[in-house]
N, C-alpha and C positions, 0 to 999 in steps of 0.2 A: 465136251465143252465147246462150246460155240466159239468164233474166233476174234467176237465182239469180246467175249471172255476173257482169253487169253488176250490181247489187245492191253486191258484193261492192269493186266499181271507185268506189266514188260518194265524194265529198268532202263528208262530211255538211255540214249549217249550223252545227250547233252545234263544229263543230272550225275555225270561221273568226270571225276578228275582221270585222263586217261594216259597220258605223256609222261615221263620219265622226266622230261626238266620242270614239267608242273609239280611232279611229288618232291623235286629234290627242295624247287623253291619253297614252296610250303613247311618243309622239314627245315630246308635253314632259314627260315624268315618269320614261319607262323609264331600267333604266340601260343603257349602251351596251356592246358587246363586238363589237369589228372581227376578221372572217375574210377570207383572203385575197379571196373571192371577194362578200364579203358585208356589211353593218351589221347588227349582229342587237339589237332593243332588246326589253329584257326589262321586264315588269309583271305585278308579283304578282296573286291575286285570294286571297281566302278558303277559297273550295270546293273541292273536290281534283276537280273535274272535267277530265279529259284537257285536254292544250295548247293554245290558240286559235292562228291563222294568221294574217296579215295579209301583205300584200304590195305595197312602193308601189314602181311603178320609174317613173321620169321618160324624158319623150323626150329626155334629153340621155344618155341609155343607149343609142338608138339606134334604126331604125325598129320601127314596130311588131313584125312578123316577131320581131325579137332582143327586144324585149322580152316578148311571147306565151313565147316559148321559155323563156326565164328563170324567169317565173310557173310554165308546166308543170313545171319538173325541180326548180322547188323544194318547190311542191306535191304530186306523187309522193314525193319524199325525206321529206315530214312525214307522207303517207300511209303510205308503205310501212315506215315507221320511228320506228311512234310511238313505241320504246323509248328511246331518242332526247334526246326531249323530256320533262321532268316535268310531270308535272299540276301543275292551280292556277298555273299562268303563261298570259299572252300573250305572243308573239312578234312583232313586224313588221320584215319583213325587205328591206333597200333591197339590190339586189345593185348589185355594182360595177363589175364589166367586163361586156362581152356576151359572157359562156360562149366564152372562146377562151382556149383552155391556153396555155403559154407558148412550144411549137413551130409552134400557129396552127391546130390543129383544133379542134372547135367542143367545147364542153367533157360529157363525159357523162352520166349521174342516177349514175353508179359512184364518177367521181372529183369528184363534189357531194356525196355521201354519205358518203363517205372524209375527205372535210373537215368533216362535219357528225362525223364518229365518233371522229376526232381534238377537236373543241371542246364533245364532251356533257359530260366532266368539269366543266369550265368553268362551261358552262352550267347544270349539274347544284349546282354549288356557288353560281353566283350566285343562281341562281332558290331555292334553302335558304333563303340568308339576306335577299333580297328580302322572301319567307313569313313569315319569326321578323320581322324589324321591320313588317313590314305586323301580325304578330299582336299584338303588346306595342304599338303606338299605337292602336290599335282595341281594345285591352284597358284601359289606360289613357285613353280619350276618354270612355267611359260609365261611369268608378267615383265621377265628381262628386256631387253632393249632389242625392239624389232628391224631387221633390216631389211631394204630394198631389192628387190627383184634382181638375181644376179644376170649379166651381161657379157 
C-alpha cells in the first residue's frame, strides 16, 4: 500500500476527544441519547470544527479482545462517516453489548453503521440545540458591565 494510502486510513488527533477532564466533562455535562448497541453522550463546543470521538468501554464489557473490537468498528463508523455526525459537538460513546447481533454473530461496521444512520437525525437535532443554548449562555455571560483598564 502506498503511503498516500495509508495517509488516507489515519484517525487524526484532532477528531478524538483525548484528555481525561474532557471525558469526565462530557460524562457529567453531556446529554444522553441510548442506542440499541450504545450510550452516546453529546457536548456542544463553539467552533464548527468536525465531531470529536471518545470512547470508554469498561472490562465488565468483556475481555480485552471484545472490547479492542468495539473501539475499531466504532471508530471506522465515525471515520468512514463523518456525514454522520455534526460539527462543533463531542461524542463519547460507552457501547453496551460485545458486538453480538441478536442470532449470536458478532456484530458488523454495516449493521453499526445502519444504527448510527437510523439515530443521525436525533443526534443531528440534539447536537442543534445543545449549540443554540451553549450560544445564548455564552452570549449572555459577557454583556455584564464592563470595566476600565486597571491601574
Amino acid at each position: 500500500m502506498s503511503s498516500k494510502g495509508k495517509k488516507a486510513e489515519v484517525f487524526p488527533k484532532s477528531h478524538r476527544v483525548r484528555k481525561r477532564r474532557e471525558f469526565l466533562e462530557i460524562q457529567g455535562s453531556g446529554s444522553r441519547l441510548t442506542l440499541p448497541s450504545c450510550i452516546v453522550l453529546l457536548y456542544p463546543r463553539l467552533d464548527n470544527n468536525p465531531a470529536r470521538l471518545g470512547i470508554t468501554v469498561t472490562r465488565k464489557f468483556g475481555n480485552a479482545v471484545a472490547r479492542n473490537r468495539a473501539k475499531r468498528l466504532l471508530r471506522e463508523v465515525f471515520r468512514r462517516s463523518p456525514e454522520l455526525f455534526p460539527s462543533g459537538i463531542d461524542l463519547v460513546v460507552i457501547p453496551k453489548s460485545p458486538g453480538v447481533e441478536p442470532d449470536g454473530r458478532p456484530r458488523s461496521w454495516a449493521a453499526l453503521r445502519g444504527e448510527w444512520e437510523k439515530a443521525s437525525r436525533l443526534v443531528a437535532s440534539r447536537a442543534a440545540a445543545l449549540r443554540r443554548t451553549l450560544a445564548e449562555t455564552s452570549a449572555t455571560a459577557h454583556t455584564g458591565p464592563q470595566r476600565g483598564p486597571r491601574r
